[in-house]
C-alpha positions as CSV (number, residue, x, y, z in Angstrom):
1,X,109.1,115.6,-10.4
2,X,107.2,115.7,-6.8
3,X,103.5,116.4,-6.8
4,X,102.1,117.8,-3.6
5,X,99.1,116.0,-2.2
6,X,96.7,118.9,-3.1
7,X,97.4,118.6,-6.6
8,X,96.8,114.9,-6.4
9,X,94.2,115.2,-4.9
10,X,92.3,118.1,-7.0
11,X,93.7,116.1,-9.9
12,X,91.6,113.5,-8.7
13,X,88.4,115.0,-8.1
14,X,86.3,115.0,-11.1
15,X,84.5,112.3,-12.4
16,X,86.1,110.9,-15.5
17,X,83.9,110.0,-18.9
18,X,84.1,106.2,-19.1
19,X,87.0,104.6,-20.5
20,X,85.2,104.2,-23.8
21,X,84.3,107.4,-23.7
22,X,87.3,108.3,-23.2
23,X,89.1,105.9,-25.8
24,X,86.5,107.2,-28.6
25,X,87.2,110.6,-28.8
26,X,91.1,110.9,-28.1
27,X,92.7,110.7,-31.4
28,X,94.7,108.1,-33.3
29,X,97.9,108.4,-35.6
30,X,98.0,105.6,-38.6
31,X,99.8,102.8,-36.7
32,X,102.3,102.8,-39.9
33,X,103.5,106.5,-37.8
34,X,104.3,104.9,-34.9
35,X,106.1,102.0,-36.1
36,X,108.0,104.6,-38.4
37,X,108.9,106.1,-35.0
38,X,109.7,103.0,-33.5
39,X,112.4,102.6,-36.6
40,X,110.8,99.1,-37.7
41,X,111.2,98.7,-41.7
42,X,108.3,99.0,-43.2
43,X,108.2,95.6,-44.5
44,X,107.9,94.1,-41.1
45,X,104.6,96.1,-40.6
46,X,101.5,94.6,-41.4
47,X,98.5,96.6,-40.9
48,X,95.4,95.7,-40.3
49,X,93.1,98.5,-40.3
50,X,94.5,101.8,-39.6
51,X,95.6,101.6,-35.9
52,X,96.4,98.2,-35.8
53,X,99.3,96.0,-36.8
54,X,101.2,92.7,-36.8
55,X,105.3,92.5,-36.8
56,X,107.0,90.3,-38.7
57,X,109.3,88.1,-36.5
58,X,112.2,89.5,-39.4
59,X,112.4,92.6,-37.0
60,X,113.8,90.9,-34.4
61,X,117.4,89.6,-36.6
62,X,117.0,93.4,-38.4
63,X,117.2,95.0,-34.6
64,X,119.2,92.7,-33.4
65,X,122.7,95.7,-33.3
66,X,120.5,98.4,-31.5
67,X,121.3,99.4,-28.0
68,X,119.2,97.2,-25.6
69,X,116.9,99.2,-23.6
70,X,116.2,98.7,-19.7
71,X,113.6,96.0,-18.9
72,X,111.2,96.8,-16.1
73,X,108.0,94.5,-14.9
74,X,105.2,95.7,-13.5
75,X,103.4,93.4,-10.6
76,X,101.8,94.9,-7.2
77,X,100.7,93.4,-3.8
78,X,98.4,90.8,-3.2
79,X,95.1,92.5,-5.2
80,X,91.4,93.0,-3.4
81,X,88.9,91.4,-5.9
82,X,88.4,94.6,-7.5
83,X,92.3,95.0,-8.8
84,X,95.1,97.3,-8.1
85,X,95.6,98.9,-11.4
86,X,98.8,97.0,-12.6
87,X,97.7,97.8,-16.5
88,X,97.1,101.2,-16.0
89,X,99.7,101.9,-14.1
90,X,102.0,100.1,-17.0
91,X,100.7,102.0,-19.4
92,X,100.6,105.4,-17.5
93,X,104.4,104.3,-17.2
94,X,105.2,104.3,-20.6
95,X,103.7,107.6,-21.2
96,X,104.9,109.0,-18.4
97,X,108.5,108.4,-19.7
98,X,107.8,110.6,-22.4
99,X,107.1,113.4,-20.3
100,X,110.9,113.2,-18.5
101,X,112.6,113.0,-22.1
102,X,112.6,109.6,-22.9
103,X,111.2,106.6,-25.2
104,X,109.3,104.2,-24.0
105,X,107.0,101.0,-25.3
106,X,104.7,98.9,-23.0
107,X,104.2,95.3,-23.6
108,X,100.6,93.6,-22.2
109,X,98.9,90.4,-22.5
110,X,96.2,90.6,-25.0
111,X,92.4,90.4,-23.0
112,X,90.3,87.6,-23.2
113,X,86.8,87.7,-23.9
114,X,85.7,85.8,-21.0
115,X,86.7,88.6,-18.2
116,X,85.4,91.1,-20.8
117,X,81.8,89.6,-21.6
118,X,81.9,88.6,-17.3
119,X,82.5,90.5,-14.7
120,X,86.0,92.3,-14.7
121,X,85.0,94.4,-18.2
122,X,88.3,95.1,-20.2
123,X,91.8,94.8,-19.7
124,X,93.2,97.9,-21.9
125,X,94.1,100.2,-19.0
126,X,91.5,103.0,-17.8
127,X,91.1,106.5,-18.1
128,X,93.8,108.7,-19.5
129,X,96.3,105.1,-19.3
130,X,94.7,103.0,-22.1
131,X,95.7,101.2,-25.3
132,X,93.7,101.9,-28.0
133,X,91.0,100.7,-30.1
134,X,89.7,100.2,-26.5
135,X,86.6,98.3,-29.2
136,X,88.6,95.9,-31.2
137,X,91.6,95.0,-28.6
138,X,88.6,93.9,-25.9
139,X,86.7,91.6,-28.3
140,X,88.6,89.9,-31.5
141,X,91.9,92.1,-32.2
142,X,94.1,90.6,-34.8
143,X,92.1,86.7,-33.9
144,X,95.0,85.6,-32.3
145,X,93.3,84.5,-29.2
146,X,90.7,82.5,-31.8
147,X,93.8,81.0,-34.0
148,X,94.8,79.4,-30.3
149,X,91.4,78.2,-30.0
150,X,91.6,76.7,-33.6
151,X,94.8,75.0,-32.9
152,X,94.3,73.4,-29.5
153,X,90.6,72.1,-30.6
154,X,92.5,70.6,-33.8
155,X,94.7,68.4,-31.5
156,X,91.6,67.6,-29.7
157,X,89.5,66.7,-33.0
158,X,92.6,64.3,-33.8
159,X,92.8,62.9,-30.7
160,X,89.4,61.4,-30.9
161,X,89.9,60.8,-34.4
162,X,92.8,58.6,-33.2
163,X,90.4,56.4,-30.9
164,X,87.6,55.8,-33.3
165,X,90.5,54.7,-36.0
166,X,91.8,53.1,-33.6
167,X,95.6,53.9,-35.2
168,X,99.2,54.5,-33.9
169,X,100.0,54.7,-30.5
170,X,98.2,52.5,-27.9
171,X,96.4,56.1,-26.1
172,X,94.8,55.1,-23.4
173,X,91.2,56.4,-23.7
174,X,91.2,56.8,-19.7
175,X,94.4,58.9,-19.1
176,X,93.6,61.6,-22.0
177,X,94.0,64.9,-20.2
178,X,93.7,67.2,-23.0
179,X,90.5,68.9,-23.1
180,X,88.9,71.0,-25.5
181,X,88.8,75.1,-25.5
182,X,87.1,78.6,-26.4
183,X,87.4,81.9,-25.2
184,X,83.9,82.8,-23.9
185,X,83.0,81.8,-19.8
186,X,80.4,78.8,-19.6
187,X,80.5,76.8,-16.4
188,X,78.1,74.0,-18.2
189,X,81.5,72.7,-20.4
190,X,83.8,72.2,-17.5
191,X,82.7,68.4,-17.9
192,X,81.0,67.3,-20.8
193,X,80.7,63.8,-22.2
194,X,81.2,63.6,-25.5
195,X,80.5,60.6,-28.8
196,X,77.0,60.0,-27.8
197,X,74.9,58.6,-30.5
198,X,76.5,55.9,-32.9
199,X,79.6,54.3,-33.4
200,X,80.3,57.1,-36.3
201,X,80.2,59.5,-33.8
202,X,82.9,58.7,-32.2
203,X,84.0,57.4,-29.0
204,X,81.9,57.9,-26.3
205,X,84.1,59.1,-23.2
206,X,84.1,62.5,-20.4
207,X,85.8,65.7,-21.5
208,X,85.4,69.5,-20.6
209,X,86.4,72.7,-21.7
210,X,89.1,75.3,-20.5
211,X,88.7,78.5,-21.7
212,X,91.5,79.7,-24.6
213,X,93.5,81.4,-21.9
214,X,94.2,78.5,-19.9
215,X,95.3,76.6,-22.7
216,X,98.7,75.0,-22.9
217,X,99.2,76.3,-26.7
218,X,98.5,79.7,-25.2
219,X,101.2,79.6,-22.9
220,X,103.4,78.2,-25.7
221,X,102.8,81.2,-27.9
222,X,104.2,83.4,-25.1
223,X,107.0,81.4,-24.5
224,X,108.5,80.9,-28.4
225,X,110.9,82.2,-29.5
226,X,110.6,82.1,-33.4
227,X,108.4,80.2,-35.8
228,X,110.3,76.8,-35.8
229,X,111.1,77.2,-31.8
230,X,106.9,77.1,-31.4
231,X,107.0,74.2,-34.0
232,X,108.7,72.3,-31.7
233,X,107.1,72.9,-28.4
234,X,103.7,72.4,-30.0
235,X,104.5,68.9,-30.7
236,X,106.2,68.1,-27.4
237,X,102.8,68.8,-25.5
238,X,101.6,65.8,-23.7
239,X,98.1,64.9,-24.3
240,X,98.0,61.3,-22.1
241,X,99.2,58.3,-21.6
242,X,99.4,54.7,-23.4
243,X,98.3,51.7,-21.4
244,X,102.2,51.0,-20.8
245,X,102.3,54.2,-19.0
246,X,104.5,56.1,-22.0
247,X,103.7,59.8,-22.5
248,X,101.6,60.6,-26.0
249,X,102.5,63.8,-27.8
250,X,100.5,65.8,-29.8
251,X,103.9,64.8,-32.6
252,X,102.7,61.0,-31.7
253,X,99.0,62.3,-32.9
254,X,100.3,64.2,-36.0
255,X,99.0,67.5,-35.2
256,X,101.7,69.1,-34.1
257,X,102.8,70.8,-38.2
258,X,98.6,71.7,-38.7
259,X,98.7,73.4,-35.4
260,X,101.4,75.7,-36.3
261,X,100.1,76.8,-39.4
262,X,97.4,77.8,-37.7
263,X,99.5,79.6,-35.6
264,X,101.9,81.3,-38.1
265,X,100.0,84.7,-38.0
266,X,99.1,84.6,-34.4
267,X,103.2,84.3,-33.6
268,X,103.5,87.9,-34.8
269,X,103.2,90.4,-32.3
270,X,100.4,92.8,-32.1
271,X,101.4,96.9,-32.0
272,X,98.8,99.4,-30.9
273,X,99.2,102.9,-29.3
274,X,98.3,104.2,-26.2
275,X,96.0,107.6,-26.0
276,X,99.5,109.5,-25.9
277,X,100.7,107.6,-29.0
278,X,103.3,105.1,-27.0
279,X,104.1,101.7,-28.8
280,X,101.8,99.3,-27.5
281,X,102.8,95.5,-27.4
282,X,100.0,93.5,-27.0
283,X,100.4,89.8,-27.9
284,X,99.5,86.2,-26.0
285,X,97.4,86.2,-23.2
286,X,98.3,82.7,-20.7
287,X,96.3,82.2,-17.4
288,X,97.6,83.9,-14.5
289,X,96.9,80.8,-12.2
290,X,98.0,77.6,-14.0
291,X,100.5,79.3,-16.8
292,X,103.2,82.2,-16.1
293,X,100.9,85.0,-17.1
294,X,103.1,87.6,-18.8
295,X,103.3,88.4,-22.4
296,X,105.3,87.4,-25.5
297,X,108.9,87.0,-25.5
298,X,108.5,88.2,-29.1
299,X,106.8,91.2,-28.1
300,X,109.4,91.9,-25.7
301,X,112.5,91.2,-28.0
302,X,111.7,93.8,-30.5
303,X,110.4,96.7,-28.0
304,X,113.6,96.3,-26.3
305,X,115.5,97.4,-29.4
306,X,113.0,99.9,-30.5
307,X,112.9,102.6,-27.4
308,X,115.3,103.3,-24.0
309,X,112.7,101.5,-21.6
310,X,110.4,98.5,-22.1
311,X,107.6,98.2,-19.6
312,X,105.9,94.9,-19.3
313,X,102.9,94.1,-16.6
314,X,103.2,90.5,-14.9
315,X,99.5,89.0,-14.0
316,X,98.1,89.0,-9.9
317,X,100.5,90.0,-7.1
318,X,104.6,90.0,-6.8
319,X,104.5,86.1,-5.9
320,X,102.9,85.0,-8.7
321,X,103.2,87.1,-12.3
322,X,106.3,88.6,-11.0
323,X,107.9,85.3,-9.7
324,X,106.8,83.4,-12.7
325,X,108.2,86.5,-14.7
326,X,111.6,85.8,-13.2
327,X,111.9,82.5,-13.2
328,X,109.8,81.0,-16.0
329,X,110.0,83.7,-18.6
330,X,113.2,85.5,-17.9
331,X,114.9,81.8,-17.8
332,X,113.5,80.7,-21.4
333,X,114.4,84.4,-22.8
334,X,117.7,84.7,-21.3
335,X,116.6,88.1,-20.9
336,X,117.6,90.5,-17.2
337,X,115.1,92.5,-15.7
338,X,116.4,96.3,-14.6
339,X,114.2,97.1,-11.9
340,X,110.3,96.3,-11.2
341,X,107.3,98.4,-10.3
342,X,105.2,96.9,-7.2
343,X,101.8,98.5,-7.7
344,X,99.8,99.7,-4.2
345,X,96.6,101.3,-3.3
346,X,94.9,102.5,0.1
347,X,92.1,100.5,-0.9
348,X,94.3,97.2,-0.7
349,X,96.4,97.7,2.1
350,X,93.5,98.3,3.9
351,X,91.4,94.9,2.3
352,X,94.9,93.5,3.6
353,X,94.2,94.6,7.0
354,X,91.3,91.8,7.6
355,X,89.0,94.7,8.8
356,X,87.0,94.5,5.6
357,X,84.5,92.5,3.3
358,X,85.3,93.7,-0.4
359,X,82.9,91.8,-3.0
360,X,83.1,92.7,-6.7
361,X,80.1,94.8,-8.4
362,X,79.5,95.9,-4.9
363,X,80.4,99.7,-4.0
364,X,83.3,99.7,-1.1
365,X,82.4,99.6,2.5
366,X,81.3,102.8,3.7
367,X,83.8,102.8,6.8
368,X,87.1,101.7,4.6
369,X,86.6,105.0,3.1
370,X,86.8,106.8,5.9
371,X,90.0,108.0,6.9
372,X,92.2,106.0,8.4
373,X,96.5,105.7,8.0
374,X,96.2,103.2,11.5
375,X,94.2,100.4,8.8
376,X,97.0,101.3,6.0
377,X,99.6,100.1,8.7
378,X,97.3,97.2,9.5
379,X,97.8,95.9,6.2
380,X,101.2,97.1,5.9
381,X,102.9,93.6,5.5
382,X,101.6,92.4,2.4
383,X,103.4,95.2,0.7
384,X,106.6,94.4,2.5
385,X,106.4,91.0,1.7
386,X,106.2,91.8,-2.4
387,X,108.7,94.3,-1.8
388,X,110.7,91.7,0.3
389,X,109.9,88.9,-3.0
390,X,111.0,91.3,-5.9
391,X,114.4,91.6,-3.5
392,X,114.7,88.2,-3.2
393,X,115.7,88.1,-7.1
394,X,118.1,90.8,-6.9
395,X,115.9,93.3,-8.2
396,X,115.2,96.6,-7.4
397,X,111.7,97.7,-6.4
398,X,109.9,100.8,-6.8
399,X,106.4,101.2,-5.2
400,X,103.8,103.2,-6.9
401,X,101.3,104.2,-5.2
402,X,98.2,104.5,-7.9
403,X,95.7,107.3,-6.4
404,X,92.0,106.7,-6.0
405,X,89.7,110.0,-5.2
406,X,88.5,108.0,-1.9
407,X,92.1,108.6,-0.4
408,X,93.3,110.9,2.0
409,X,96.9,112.4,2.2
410,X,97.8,111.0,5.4
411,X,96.9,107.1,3.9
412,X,99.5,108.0,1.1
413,X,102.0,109.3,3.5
414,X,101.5,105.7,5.4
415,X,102.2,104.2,2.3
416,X,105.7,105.6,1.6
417,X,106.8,105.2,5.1
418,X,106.5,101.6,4.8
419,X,107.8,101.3,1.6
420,X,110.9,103.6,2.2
421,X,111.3,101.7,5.5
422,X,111.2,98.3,3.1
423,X,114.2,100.0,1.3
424,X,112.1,101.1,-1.7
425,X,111.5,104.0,-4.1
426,X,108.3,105.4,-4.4
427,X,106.1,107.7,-6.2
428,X,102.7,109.2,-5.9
429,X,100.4,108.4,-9.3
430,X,97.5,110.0,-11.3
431,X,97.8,108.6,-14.3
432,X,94.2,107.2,-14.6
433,X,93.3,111.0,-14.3
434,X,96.6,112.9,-15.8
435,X,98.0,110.5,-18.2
436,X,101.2,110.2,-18.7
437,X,102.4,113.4,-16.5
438,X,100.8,111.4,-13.7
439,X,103.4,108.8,-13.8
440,X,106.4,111.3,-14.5
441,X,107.5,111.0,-10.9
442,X,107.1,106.8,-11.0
443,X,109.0,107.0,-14.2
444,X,111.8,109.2,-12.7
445,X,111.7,106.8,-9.7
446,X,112.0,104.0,-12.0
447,X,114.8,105.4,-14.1
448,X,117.0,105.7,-11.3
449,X,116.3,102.1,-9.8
450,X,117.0,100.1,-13.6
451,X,120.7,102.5,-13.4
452,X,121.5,100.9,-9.9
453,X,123.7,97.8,-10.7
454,X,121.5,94.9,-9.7
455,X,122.0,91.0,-9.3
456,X,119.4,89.2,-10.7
457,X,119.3,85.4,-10.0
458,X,116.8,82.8,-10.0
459,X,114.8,81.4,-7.1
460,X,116.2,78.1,-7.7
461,X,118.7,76.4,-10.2
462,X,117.1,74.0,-12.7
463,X,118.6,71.0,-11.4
464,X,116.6,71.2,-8.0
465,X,114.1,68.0,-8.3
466,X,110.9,69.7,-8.7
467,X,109.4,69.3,-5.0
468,X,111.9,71.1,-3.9
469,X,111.1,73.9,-6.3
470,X,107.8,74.0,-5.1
471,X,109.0,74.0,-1.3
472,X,111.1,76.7,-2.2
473,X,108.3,78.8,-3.9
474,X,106.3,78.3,-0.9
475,X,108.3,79.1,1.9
476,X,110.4,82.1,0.6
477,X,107.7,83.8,-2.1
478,X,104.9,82.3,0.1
479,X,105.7,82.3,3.8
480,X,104.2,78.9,4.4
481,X,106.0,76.9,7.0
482,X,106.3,74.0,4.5
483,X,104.5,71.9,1.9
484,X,102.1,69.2,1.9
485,X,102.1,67.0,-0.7
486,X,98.9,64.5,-1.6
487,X,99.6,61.0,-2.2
488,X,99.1,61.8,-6.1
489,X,101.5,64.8,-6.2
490,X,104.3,62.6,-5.2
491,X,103.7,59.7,-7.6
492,X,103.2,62.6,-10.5
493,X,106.3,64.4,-9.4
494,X,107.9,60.9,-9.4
495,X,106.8,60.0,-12.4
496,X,108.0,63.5,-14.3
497,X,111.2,63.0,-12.8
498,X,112.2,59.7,-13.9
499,X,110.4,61.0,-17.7
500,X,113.1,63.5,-17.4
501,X,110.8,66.8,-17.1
502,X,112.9,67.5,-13.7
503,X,114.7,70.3,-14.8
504,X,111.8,72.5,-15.6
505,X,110.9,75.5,-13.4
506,X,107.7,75.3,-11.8
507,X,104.4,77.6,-12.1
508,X,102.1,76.9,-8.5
509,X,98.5,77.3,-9.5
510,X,96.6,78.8,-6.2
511,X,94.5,81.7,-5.2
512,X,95.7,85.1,-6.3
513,X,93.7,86.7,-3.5
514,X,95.9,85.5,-0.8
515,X,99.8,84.6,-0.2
516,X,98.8,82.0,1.1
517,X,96.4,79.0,-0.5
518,X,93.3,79.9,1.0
519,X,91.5,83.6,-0.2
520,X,90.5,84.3,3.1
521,X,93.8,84.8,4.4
522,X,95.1,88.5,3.9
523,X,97.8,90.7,4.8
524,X,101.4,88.5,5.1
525,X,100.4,85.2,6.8
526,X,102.5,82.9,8.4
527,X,102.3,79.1,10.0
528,X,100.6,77.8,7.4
529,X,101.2,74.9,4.7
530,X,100.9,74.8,1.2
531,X,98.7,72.2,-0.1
532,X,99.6,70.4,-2.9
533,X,96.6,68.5,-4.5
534,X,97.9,67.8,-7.8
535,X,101.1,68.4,-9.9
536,X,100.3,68.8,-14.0
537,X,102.7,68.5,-16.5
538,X,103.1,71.6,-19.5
539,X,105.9,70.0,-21.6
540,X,105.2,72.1,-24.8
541,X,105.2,75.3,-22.3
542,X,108.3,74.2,-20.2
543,X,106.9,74.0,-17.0
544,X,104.9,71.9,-14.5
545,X,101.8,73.5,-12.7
546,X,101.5,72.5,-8.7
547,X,97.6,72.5,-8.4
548,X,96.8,74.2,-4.6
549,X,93.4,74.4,-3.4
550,X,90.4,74.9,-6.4
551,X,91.6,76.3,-9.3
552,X,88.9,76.5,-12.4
553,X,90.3,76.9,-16.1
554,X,87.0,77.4,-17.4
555,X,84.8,80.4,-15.4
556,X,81.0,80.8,-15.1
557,X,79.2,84.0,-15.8
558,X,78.0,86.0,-12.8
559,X,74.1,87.3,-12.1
560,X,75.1,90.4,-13.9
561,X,77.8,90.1,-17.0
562,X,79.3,92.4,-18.5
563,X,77.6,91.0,-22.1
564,X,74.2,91.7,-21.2
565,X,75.3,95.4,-21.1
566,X,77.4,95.8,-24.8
567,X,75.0,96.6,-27.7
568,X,74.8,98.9,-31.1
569,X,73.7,102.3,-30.8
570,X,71.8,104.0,-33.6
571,X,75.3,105.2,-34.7
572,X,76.3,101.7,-34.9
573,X,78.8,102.0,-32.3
574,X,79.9,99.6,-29.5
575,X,78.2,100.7,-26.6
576,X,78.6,99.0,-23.1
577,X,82.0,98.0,-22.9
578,X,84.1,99.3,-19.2
């Protein structure tokens, strides 16, 4: 379904309303209609409200002798500060599939607050590719995000409660790393001391905050495969130490059984619909730095059995959501990926090209506007490098290049040269302003791509000591020359391997603004060396984190949030929310 540049770009031309606008006014079918068209029983659809709903986990054994449909992850190149438009481009997907004669469903990580009430706004798609209630999925939703909140600040309640009672094992009040948690940004929490005042208030030592994302138990809830699975992860988490130097679990604390009752509910995945009445998954929502930042397996389990194509988005560029897709989440699934979507836009290649200063809030720079295929080219190998890192797994990629109404045809054209010349598929999209017939082409791309045989594999088996892991994230994902490890990192990756946490895959927390460790570096850089400051152990999760260069788990508010903007109107609507 080709669309000639004049249409794209004519379809581009207005000025959309604003997403809530936009959201508000489109209208909904009673979620129990699109589960009924889904073919979930009844009985494994809880509503709450009318266009929400949570699935029972029965749906998954009740699907379980459908036909499989193809599995397809949505990452992109290397994103400016200001995004690419992975979500929407996920969602427009979905839709669009429905416009060439098939079924689709579109699985996202729900939104935390903290980007929402800061500076990024929502995480629901834009314009004519949004799940809906734009309102309720952007501030509580179903309370998942607040039951993972509840649970990890429970382990941390007993964990104190276990020093000033002074009871079980010997914890080391010095080697405590777990910290406590909430889903709004405050920069003052990231250290805090805490048990000031007397000896009833506890024991007096330094803490902090993350915020709810970051959090190990919500990286567990993405990773679980049932009730009892989560049960079990949740009490293999490591909270610190003893003075012998013996791991402490949150099972030694006794917190492990209270957490998951807290968690029951949350477990069930969320089902919305997008403005074209899609099935919407959106469930768990794990940092895209120091956790694998994709979402539910769940979620993913039962929209695979439910319509011919799943579409799932993978947090940041190709080397990190979609690498951690593949080889954290599609190892502890057991599920194959068909093909994968790499997401482009002028407006990055051309960030990519080192010719330009983007900052976020701030309107682009007049002259990366202008026209200009020559910067396009410049910044050409940071798409060929994602393309090259989607190959690597055996995967085929199909570009999508999402249209923005500052583009020119000749940028686009520059765009599918490379990409065809990478050995890619690609397709022109307008889906922020068309919908889903704006991704009809992507999904007809992307249909033909998931029907090629392909050869998925892993980056590296699981009995690879986990240094080399990272070395071999680095150096093929990456392009660094090699790794350098601090004098910490080893003794921590010693100290895991003899524990016997060896085997797990690896997650490398670092800059999402760069291949490379340092955010200043764009494009595809080479002769470099990945730092490695740190090396943090997820054993609920399944993973170990390399830390690389300054990673913060809890964010600050800029000069200008997003919160100071949201209010009630005199119709006692939500106002403010982008």
């Amino acid at each position: 379904m080709a669309t000639s540049v004049k249409e794209v770009e004519a379809a581009v031309a207005e000025v959309l309303p604003s997403n809530l606008e936009i959201a508000r006014h489109t209208p909904r079918r009673p979620i129990t209609e699109i589960a009924a068209a889904m073919g979930l029983d009844p009985d494994h659809v809880e509503p709450y409200g009318h266009d929400v709903a949570k699935i029972d986990l029965a749906a998954i054994h009740a699907l379980a002798d459908r036909p499989r449909g193809r599995y397809v992850v949505v990452s992109a190149i290397t994103p400016t500060p200001l995004g690419e438009g992975k979500t929407t481009t996920a969602i427009g997907l979905a839709q669009g599939f429905y416009h060439v004669g098939r079924t689709a469903s579109v699985a996202l990580r729900q939104p935390s607050m903290g980007p929402t009430l800061g500076i990024k706004g929502g995480a629901a798609g834009g314009g004519y590719s949004q799940v809906i209630p734009m309102e309720r999925i952007n501030l509580h939703l179903t309370g998942d995000i607040h039951a993972v909140a509840s649970a990890h600040n429970l382990l941390a309640a007993m964990i104190d409660n276990h020093l000033h009672h002074r009871r079980g094992v010997d914890l080391d009040p010095q080697r405590i790393s777990w910290t406590r948690s909430m889903d709004i940004n405050d920069r003052a929490l990231r250290n805090v001391v805490i048990g000031l005042g007397g000896q009833a208030d506890g024991f007096t030592r330094q803490t902090g905050f993350e915020i709810t994302a970051a959090s190990e138990v919500m990286a567990i809830l993405a990773l679980a495969h049932s009730l009892s699975d989560l049960r079990l992860r949740l009490g293999r988490i490591v909270v610190g130490y003893t003075r012998s130097n013996q791991p402490v679990t949150a099972e030694d604390i006794g917190a492990a059984g209270a957490m998951t009752a807290l968690l029951k509910d949350a477990l069930k995945p969320n089902l919305l619909q997008t403005l074209e009445h899609t099935p919407a998954l959106m469930h768990a929502g794990p940092f895209g730095n120091i956790a694998h930042g994709n979402s539910s397996i769940v979620a993913d389990r039962i929209a695979l059995r439910t319509s011919d194509y799943l579409i799932t988005e993978a947090g940041f560029g190709a080397d990190m959501g979609a690498e951690r897709f593949f080889n954290i989440k599609c190892r502890a699934s057991g599920m194959v990926p068909d093909a994968a979507v790499v997401v482009a836009t002028v407006r990055g290649l051309k960030f990519h090209s080192g010719k330009f200063r983007v900052v976020p809030g701030r309107p682009l720079p007049e002259e990366m506007t202008a026209e200009s295929p020559d910067d396009v080219y410049a910044g050409a190998d940071n798409l060929r490098k994602q393309i090259e890192n989607i190959r690597i797994h055996g995967i085929s990629p199909v570009v999508a290049i999402n249209v923005f109404p500052s583009d020119f045809a000749s940028e686009h054209e520059a765009i599918r040269n490379v990409a065809e010349r990478a050995g890619a598929r690609v397709a022109l999209c307008t889906h922020v302003r068309d919908g889903g017939w704006g991704a009809a082409e992507l999904a007809e791309a992307v249909a033909e791509a998931a029907e090629e045989p392909n050869q998925f594999e892993f980056l590296y088996p699981e009995e690879m000591n986990l240094d080399d892991k990272i070395k071999r994230i680095a150096t093929r994902i990456y392009g660094a020359e090699g790794v350098a490890f601090s004098v910490e990192a080893r003794k921590q990756i010693d100290r895991y391997q003899y524990q016997g946490y060896g085997e797990l895959p690896v997650c490398i927390a670092k800059t999402h603004l760069s291949l490379s460790a340092d955010a200043s570096l764009q494009g595809a850089p080479t002769g470099w060396t990945l730092p490695v400051k740190e090396v943090r152990l997820s054993a609920g999760a399944g993973f170990v984190y390399a830390l690389c260069g300054e990673v913060r788990t809890m964010p600050g508010l800029g000069g200008n949030p997003a919160a100071g903007h949201i209010d009630i109107d005199e119709n006692e609507q939500i106002v403010g929310l982008f």
